[in-house]
N, C-alpha and C positions, 0 to 999 in steps of 0.2 A: 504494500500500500504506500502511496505518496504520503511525505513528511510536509504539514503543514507549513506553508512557508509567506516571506516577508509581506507581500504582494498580493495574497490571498484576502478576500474580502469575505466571511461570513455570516450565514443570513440563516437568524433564527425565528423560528415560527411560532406563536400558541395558538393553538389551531386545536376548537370543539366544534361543537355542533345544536345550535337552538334553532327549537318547533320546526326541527329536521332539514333543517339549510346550513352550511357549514361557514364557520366563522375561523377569521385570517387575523392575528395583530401580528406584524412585522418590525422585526429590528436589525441593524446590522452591524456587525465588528469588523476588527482590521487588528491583526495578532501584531504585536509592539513588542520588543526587545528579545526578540527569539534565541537563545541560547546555547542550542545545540539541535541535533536531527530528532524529530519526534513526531509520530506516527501521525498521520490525521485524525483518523477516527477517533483511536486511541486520547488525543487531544480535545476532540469534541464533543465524547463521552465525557470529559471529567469540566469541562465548560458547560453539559447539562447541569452534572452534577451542581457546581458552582451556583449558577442558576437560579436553581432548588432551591438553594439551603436558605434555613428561616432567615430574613432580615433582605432578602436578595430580591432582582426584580421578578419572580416569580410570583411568591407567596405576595409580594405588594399588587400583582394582578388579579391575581384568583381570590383577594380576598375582599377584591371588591366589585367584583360582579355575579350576578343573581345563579343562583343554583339553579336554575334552569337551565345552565348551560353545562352541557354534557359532552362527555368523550373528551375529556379537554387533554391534553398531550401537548408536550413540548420538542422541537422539531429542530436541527440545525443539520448544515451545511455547507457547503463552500460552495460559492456564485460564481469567483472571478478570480482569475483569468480564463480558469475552468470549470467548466459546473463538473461538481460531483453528486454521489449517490447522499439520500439523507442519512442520520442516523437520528434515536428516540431513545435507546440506551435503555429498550426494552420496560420504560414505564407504564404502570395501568393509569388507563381513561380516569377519570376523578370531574369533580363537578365542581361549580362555582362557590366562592363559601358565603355568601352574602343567601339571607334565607329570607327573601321577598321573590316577587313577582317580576318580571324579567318586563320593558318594555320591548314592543318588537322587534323582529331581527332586525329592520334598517333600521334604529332609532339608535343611535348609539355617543358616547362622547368621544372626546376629543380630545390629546395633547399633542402637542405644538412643540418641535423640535427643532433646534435653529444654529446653523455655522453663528463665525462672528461676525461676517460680513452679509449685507442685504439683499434680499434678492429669492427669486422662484426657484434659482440653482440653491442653494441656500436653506432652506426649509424643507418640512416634512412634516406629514400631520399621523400621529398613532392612532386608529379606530381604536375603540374601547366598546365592545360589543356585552351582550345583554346587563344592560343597563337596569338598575333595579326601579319599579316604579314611585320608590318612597326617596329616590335621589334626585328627582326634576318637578319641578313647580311651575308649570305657566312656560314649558320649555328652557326654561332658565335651571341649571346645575345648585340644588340647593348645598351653603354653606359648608354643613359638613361632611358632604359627597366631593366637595372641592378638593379638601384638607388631605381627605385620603387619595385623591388625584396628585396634590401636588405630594404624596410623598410618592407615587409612583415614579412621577415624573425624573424626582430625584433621583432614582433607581435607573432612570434611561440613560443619564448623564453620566454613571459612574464604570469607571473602568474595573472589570473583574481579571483579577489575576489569578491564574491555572498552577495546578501544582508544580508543573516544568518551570515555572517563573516568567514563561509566556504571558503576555498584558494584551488583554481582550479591548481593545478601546471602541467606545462607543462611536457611529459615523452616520450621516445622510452618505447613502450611497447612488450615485448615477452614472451609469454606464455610458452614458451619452457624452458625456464632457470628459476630459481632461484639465485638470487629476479628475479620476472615477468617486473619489470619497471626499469628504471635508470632516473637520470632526464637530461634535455633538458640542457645542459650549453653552444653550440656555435650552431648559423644557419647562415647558408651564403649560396648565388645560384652559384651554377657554370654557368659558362663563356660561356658554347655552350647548343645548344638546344638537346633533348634526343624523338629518337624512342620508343615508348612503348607498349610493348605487348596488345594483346586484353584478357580482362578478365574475367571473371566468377564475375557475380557484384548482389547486392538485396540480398543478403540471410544469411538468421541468422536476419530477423527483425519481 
């Protein structure tokens, strides 16, 4: 197997499934101070792991959107310069932990992820899918539905380091420009909830 290397861009996925449509949050890394030859996979397994673990941008996902959403699973990859096959690191499906009423699948929030510099190349917005219905008032994101956004959000920005001593940094990634990445310097959720197109989702794995 390929050893993860400088250049590599990867793209991780939390991907369930509400009132039987499948749901996508997207993020993406760029491996930083790589230290010696180490396996990809091998290295991507323990980047789930990382992940995971309480305090990490996982648990600040899952624990705030409605238990209706199901099959929920954590997904990476390597996109760039080559796509590879994914790996899941063999975890079971698991639900949302917030225990309300989910608003619809396109109804969902929003954070807002942003280089230093301005601009469309520059941004990137995180759906936040089944939204609980005791978190939005009048379409507006109530208060303490915020709080727990912006501690996600915190969670977007931070760079996770692998037991190899590999540095996962966090990145807007776009293939279309050069450079293909920028990195992640502000996340914050906007203030009302967002309609979302239905998409084209599974492929390229």
């Amino acid at each position: 197997m390929p050893d993860l290397g400088a250049t590599d861009i990867v793209e991780v996925t939390f991907e369930g499934k509400l009132d039987g449509q499948q749901t996508i949050s997207t993020f993406h890394y760029a491996p930083q101070g790589i230290g010696g030859a180490f396996e990809m996979f091998a290295e991507l397994s323990n980047f789930i792991e990382r992940i995971r673990s309480a305090g990490k941008l996982y648990p600040a996902y899952r624990d705030i959107v409605s238990d209706q959403l199901i099959n929920l699973n954590v997904f990476a990859q390597v996109v760039y310069p080559i796509r590879y096959r994914y790996t899941n690191d063999g975890w079971a499906d698991e639900t949302g932990g917030v225990d309300a009423l989910s608003m619809p699948c396109n109804v969902q929030a929003s954070v807002t992820r942003t280089a230093e510099r301005a601009g469309q190349r520059y941004t990137s917005h995180l759906a936040v899918p089944a939204l609980p219905v005791t978190a939005v008032e009048n379409s507006f994101i109530v208060t303490d539905y915020l709080g727990d956004l912006s501690a996600l959000a915190d969670q977007i920005k931070t760079t996770i380091v692998l037991a190899s001593g590999t540095e996962m940094r966090p990145c807007i990634f776009h293939p279309q420009f050069d450079p293909v990445k920028e990195w992640i310097k502000f996340a914050f959720p906007q203030a009302t909830s967002r309609v979302q197109r239905r998409r084209t989702v599974g492929l390229g794995k």
